[in-house]
C-alpha positions as CSV (number, residue, x, y, z in Angstrom):
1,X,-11.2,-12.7,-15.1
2,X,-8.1,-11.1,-14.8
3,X,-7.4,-9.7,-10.9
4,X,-5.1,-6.2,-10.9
5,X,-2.1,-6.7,-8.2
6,X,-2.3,-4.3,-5.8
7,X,1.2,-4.1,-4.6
8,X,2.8,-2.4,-0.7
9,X,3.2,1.1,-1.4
10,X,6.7,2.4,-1.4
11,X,8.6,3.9,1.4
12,X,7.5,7.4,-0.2
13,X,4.8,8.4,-2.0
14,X,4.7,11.5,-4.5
15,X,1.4,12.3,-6.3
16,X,3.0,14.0,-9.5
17,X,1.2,15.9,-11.8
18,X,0.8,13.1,-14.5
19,X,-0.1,10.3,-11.6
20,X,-3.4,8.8,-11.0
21,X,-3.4,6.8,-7.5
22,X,-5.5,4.0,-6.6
23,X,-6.0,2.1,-3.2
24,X,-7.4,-1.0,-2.4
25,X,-8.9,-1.5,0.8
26,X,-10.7,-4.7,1.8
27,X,-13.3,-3.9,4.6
28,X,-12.9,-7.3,6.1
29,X,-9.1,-6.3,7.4
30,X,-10.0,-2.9,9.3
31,X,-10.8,-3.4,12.7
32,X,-9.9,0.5,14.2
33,X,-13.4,1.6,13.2
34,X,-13.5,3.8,17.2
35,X,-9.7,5.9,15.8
36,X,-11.4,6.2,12.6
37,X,-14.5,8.1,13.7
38,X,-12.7,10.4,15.8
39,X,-11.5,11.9,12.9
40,X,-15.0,12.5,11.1
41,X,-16.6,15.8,11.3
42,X,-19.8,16.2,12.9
43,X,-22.0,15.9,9.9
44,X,-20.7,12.5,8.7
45,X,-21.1,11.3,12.1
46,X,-24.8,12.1,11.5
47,X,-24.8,10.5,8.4
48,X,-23.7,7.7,9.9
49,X,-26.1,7.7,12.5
50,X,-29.0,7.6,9.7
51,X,-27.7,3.9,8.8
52,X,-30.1,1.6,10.6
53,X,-27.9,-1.1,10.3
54,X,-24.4,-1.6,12.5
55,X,-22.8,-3.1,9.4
56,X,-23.7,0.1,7.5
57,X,-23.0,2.2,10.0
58,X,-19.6,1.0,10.9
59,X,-18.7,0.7,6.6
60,X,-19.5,4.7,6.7
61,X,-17.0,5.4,9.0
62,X,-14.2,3.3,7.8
63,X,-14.6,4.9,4.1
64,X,-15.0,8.0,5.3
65,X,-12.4,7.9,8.0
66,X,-10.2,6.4,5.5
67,X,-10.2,8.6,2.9
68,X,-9.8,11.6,5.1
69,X,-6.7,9.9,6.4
70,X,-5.6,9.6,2.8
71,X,-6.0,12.9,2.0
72,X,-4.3,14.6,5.3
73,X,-1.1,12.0,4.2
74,X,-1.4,14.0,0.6
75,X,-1.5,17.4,2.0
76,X,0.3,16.9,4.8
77,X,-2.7,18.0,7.4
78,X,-5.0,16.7,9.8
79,X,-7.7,14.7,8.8
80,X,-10.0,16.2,11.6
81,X,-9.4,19.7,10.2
82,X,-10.3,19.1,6.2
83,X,-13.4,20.8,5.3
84,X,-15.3,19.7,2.2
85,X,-17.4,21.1,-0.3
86,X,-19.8,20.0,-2.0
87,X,-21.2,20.5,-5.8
88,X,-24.8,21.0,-6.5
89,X,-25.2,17.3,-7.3
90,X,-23.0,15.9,-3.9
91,X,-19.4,15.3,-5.1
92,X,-17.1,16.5,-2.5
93,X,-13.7,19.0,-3.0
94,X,-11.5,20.5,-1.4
95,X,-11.9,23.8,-2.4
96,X,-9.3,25.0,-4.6
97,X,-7.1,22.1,-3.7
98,X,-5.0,20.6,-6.3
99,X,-5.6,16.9,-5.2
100,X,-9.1,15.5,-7.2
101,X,-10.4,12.5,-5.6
102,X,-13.2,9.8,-5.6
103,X,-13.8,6.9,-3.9
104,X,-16.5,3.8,-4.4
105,X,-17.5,0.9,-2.2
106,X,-19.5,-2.4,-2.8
107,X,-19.5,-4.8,-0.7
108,X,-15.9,-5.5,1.6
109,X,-14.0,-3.9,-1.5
110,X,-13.5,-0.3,-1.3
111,X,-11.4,2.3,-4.1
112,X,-10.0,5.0,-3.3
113,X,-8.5,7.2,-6.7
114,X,-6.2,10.7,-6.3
115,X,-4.5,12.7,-8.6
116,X,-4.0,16.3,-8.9
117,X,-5.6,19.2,-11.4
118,X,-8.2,16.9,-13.3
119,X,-11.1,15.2,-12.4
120,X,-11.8,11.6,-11.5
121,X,-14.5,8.8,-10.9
122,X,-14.1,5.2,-10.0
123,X,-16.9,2.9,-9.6
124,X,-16.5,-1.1,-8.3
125,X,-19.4,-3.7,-8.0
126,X,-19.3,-7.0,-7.0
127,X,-20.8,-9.1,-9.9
128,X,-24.2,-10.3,-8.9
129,X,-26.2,-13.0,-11.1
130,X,-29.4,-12.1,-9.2
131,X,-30.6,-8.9,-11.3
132,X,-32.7,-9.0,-14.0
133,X,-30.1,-7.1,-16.6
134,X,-32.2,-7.4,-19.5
135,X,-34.6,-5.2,-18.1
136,X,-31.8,-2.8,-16.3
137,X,-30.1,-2.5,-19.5
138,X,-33.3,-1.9,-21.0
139,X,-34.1,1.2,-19.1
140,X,-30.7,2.5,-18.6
141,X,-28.6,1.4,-21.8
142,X,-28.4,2.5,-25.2
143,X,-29.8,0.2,-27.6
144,X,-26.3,-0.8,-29.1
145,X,-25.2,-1.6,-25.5
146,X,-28.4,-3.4,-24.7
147,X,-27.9,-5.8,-28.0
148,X,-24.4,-6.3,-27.5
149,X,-25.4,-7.7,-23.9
150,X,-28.5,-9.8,-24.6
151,X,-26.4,-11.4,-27.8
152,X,-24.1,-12.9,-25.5
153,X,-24.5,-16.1,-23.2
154,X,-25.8,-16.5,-20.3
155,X,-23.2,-16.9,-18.4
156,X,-21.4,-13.7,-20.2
157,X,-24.0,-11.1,-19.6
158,X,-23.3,-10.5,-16.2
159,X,-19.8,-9.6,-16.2
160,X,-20.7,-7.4,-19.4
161,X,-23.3,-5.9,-17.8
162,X,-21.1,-5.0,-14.7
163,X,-18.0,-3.9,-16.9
164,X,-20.9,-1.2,-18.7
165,X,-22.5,-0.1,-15.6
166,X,-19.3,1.0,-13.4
167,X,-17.5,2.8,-17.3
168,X,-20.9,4.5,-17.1
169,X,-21.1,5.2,-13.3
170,X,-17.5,5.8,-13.1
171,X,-17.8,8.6,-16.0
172,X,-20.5,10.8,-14.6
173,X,-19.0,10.4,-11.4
174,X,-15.8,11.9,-12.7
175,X,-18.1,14.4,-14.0
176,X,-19.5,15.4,-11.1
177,X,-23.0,15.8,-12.2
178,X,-24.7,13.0,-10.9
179,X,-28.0,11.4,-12.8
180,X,-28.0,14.8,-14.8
181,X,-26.0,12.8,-17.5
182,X,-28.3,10.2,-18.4
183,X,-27.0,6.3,-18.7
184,X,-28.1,6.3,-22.0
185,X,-26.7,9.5,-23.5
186,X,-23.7,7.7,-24.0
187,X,-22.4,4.4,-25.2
188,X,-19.6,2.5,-23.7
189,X,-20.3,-0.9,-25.9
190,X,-17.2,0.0,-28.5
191,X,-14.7,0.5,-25.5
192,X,-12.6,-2.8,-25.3
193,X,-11.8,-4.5,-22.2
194,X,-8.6,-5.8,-23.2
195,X,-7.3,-2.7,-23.4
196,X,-5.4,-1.2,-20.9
197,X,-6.8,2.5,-21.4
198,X,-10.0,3.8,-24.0
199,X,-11.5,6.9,-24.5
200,X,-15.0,8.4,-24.2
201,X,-15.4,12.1,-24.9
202,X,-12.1,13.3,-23.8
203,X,-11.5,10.8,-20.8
204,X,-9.9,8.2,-20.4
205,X,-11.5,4.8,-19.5
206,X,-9.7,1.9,-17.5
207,X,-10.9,-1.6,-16.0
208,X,-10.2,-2.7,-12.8
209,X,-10.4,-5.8,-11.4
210,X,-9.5,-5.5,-7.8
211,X,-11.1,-9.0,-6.5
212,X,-13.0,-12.1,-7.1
213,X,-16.0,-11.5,-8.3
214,X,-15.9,-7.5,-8.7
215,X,-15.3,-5.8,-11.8
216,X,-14.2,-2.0,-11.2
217,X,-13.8,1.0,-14.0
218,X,-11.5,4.2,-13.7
219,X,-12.2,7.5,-15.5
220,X,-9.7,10.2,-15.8
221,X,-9.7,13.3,-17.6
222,X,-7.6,13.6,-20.5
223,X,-5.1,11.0,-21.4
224,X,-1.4,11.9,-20.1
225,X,-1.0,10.7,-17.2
226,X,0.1,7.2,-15.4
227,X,-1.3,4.6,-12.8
228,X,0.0,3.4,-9.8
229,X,-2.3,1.1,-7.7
230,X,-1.5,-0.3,-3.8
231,X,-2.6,-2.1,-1.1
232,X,-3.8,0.6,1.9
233,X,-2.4,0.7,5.4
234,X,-2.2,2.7,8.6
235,X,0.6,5.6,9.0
236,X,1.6,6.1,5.3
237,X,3.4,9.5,4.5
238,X,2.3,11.0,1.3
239,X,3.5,14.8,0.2
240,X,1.7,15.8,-2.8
């Protein structure tokens, strides 16, 4: 599998009209989780506090510290002060912002994606050989996408499966309607993975590979616009 290069973001950092930002962040390398939840608001700090488990608990707040310190670097504000809204089905705006934004986690790996007056979705999963995919794909895929799957071998259908899910996931994400859009009310199984960009009803499609063993898909609305991916870090500047 091919691994994208996420590259040290330049001294400055312009989110144009035609960009689409993504940042890598590996879990394993934040230690400042007690500076990132002072800048949460009180209802993610309840959220947090739902998560039984430390782990889970402590992965909350670093995403979602994280990406409001991404987003105050965008629009030059405080990350304490952001106030989000939510649609009916959970996706989270700004109001009438210009900067669209999504994030996804699995694992240590987490994406964040930005760009400004279109929507987004981005979904990453670690590749797991433990599922029974024939019978995922079975309830959730279209029956092209389920043969092209089981037609491959063993040791393909994994990755395959993984590549359809997060196109899928990452598409009604961008969306913003949740499990409204059924799995199978689309089909992703002609959209190649060589390619560096395909399209699926007006969006554009892009794989990801941000780490060993994860497989990650980007969907963007319409088509003209460009990609710039980096490595995350404390302090960055970024004006939109």
């Amino acid at each position: 599998m091919k691994l994208f290069s996420w590259h040290s973001p330049p001294a400055k950092v312009v989110l144009g009209n035609e960009d689409v930002h993504i940042w890598y962040v590996d879990l394993r390398e934040i230690q400042r989780i007690e500076d990132l939840k002072k800048v949460l608001a009180p209802d993610e700090l309840i959220k947090a506090g739902r998560r039984h488990f430390k782990k889970d608990r402590d992965r909350y707040i670093v995403t979602r510290g994280i990406l409001r310190i991404m987003i105050g670097d965008y629009l030059s504000a405080d990350p304490c002060q952001l106030q989000f809204s939510y649609s009916a089905y959970g996706k989270p705006t700004l109001g009438d912002s210009p900067l669209h934004f999504n994030l996804s986690h699995s694992n240590d790996v987490t994406l964040y994606a930005f760009t400004r007056n279109r929507d987004i979705g981005i979904d990453v999963e670690k590749i797991r050989t433990d599922l029974n995919t024939q019978e995922i794909t079975e309830r959730f895929f279209t029956p092209k996408e389920n043969g092209f799957i089981n037609a491959l071998p063993n040791d393909k259908r994994y990755e395959a499966f993984f590549s359809f899910w997060t196109r899928k996931e990452a598409y009604i994400k961008g969306k913003g309607q949740g499990m409204s859009i059924s799995l199978d009310s689309f089909d992703v199984s002609g959209i190649s993975r060589n390619s560096s960009s395909e399209t699926l009803n007006g969006w554009s499609l892009t794989e990801l590979n941000p780490a060993s063993g994860y497989i990650a898909n980007l969907a963007v609305e319409d088509f003209d616009w460009r990609l710039s991916c980096w490595k995350w870090k404390f302090n960055l500047t970024i004006p939109l």
